[in-house]
TORKOL-4160 file (C-alpha; in steps of 0.2 Angstrom, whole numbers, padded with zeros to 4 digits, m for minus):
165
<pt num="1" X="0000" Y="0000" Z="0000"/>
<pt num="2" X="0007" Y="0017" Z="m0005"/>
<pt num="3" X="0003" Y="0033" Z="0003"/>
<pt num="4" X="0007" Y="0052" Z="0000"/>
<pt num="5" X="0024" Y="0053" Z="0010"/>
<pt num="6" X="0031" Y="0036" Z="m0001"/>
<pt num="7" X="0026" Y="0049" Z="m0016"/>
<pt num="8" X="0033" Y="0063" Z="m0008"/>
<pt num="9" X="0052" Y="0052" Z="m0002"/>
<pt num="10" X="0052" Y="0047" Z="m0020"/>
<pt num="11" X="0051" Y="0065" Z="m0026"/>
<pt num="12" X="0063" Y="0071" Z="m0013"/>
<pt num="13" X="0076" Y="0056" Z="m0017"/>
<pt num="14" X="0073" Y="0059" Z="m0036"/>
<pt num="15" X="0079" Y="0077" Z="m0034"/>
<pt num="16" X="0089" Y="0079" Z="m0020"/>
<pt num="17" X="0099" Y="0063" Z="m0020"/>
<pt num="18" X="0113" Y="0070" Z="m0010"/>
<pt num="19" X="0100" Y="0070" Z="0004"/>
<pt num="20" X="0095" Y="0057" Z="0017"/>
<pt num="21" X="0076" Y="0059" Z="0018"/>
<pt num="22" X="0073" Y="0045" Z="0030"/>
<pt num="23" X="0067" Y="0053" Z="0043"/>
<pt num="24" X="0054" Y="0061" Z="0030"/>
<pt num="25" X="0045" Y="0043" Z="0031"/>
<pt num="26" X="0043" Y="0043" Z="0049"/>
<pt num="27" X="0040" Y="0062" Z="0054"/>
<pt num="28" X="0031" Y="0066" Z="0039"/>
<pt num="29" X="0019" Y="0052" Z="0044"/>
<pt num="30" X="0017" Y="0056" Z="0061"/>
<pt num="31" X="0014" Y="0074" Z="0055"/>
<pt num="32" X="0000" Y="0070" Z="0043"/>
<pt num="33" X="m0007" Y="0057" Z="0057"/>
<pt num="34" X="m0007" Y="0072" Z="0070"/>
<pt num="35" X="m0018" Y="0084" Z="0058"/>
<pt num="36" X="m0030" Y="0069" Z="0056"/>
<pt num="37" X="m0030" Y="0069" Z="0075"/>
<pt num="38" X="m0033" Y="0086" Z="0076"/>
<pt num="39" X="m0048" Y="0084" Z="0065"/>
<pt num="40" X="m0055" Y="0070" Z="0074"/>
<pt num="41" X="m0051" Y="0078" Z="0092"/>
<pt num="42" X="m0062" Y="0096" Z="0086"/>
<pt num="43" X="m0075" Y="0085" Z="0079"/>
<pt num="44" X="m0078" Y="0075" Z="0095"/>
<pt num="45" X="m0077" Y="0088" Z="0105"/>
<pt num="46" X="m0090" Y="0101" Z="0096"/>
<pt num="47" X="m0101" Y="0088" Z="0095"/>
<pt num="48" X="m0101" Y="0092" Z="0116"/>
<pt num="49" X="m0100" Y="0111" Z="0112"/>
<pt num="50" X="m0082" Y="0112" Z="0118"/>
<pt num="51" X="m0065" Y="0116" Z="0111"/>
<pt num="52" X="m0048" Y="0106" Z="0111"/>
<pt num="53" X="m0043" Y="0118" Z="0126"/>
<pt num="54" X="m0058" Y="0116" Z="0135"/>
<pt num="55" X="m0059" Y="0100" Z="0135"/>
<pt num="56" X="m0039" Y="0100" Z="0141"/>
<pt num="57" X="m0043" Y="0109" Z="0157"/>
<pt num="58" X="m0059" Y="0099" Z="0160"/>
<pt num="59" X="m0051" Y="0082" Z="0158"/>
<pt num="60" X="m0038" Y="0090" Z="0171"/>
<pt num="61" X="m0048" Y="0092" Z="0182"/>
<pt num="62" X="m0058" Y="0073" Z="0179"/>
<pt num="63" X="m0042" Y="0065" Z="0179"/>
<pt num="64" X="m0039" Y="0072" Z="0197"/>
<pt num="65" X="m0052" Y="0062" Z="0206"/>
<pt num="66" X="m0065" Y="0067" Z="0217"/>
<pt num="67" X="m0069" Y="0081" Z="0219"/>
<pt num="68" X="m0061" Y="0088" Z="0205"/>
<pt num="69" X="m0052" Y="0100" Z="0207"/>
<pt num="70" X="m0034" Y="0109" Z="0206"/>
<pt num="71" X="m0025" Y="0124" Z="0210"/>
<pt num="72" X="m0023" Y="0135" Z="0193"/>
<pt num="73" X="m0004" Y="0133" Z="0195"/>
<pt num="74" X="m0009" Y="0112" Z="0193"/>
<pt num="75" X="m0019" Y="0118" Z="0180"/>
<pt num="76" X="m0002" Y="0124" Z="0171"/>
<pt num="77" X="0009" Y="0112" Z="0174"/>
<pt num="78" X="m0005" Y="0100" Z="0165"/>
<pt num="79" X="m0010" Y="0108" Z="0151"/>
<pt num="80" X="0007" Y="0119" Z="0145"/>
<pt num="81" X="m0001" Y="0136" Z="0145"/>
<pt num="82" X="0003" Y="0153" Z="0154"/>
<pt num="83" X="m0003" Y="0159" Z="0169"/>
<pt num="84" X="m0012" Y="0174" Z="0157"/>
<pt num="85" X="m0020" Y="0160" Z="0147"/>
<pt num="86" X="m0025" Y="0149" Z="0162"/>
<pt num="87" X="m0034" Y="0162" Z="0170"/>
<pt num="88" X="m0043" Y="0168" Z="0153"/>
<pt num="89" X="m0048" Y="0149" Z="0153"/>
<pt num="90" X="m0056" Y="0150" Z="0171"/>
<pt num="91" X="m0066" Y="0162" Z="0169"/>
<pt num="92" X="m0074" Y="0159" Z="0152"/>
<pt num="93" X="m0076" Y="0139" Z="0160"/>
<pt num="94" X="m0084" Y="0148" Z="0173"/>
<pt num="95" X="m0096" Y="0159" Z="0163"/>
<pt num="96" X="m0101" Y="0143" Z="0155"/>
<pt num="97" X="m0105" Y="0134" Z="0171"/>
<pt num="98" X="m0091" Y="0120" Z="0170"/>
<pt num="99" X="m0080" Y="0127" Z="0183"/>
<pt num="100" X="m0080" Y="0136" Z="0199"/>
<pt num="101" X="m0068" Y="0147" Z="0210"/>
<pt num="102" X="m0066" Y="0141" Z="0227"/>
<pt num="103" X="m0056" Y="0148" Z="0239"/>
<pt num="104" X="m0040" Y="0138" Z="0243"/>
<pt num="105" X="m0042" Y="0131" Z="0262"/>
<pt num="106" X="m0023" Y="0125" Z="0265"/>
<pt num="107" X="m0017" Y="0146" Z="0255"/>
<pt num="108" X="m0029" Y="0160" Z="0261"/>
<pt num="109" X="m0025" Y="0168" Z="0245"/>
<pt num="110" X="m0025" Y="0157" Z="0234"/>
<pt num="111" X="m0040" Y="0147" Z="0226"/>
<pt num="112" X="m0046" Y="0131" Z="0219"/>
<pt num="113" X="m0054" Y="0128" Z="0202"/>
<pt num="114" X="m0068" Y="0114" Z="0204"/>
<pt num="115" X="m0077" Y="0104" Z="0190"/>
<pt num="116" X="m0096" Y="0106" Z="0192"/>
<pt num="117" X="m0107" Y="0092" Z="0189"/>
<pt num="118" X="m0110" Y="0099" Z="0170"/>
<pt num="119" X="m0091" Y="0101" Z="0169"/>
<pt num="120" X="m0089" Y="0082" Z="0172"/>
<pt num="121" X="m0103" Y="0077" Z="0163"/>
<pt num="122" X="m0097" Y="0087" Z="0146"/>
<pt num="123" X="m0079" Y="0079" Z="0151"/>
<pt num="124" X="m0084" Y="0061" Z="0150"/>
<pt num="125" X="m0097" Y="0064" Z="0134"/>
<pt num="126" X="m0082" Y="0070" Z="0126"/>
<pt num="127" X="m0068" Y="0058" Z="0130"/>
<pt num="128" X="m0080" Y="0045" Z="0124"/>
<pt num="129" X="m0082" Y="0055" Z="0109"/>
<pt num="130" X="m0064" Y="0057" Z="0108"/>
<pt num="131" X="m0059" Y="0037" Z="0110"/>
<pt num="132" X="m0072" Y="0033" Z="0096"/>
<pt num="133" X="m0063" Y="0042" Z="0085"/>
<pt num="134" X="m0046" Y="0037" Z="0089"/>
<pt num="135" X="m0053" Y="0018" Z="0089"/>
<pt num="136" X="m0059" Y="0023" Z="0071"/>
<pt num="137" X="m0041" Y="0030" Z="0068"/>
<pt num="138" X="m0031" Y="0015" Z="0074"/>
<pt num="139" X="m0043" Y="0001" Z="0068"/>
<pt num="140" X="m0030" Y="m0006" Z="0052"/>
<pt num="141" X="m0019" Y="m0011" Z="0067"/>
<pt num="142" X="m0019" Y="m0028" Z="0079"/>
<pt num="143" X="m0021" Y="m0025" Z="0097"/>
<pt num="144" X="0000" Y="m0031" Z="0096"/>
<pt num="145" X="0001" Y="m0018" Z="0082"/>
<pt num="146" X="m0006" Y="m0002" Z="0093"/>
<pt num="147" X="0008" Y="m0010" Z="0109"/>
<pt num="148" X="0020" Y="m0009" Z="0097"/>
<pt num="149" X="0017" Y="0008" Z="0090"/>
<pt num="150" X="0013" Y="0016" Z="0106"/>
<pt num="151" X="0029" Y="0009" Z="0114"/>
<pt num="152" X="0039" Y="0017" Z="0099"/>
<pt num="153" X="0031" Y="0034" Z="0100"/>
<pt num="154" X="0034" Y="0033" Z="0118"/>
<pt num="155" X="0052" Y="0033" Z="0114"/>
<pt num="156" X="0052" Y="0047" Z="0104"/>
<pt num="157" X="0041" Y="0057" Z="0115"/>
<pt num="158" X="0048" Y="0053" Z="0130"/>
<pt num="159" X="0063" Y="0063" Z="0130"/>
<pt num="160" X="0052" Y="0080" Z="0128"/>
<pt num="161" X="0041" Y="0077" Z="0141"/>
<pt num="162" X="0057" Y="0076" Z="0154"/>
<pt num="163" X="0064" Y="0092" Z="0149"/>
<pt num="164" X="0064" Y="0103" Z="0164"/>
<pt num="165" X="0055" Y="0118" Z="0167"/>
């Protein structure tokens, strides 16, 4: 079975064949995989009214347990943002009625962002969304297959996510 990126690597080796494109017929792949994703991830998450970033503080907040909450700076640390953009987030979660502002009981000044019941119920509609896609996504591989692939991606993305700070 031949796909786009073969075409492309033929192309590449035809007229640059000084170059090693190797890597062209991994990372291009995992590049055209992630847009796939992308689409997949924006379609099962309007079909729940949310965006991609919503639902990446939402699930945050799910993944935490009972009773779902964090402090925004664990809210950060999670999902890669600023502390400008986190607090933008909060309050347009809040205005929505999937989040709420508590105030911190172990830090006077400081506060707790909690998952309403909505919130949660959004969170979980989505992720089941989400996983029929990505089942529909993954389904030309074996169960052995997916290991395998998850185990080499894990690899290659390991490295980034132990980067400090």
């Amino acid at each position: 079975m031949e796909d786009e990126v073969d075409r492309l690597v033929a192309a590449w080796r035809r007229e640059r064949p000084d170059l090693d494109v190797e890597p062209l017929e991994v990372l291009s792949r995992v590049s055209r995989l992630a847009r796939h994703l992308d689409r997949a991830r924006r379609l099962a998450f309007s079909e729940h009214s949310l965006e991609p970033w919503e639902f990446d503080v939402l699930t945050a907040l799910r993944r935490a347990g009972s009773p779902y909450q964090l402090s925004p700076g664990q809210l950060l640390t999670q999902t890669l943002v600023t502390s400008g953009t986190m607090t933008n987030r909060i309050d347009r979660l809040t205005k929505k009625g999937l989040v709420e502002r508590l105030p911190d009981p172990s830090d006077r000044r400081g506060v707790l962002v909690r998952l309403t019941d909505e919130g949660r119920d959004r969170a979980d509609q989505a992720l089941a969304g989400l996983l029929d896609q990505e089942r529909a996504i993954l389904a030309e591989l074996s169960r052995a297959q997916r290991g395998e692939l998850a185990s080499l991606l894990r690899q290659l993305t390991a490295p980034f996510d132990n980067i400090p700070g």
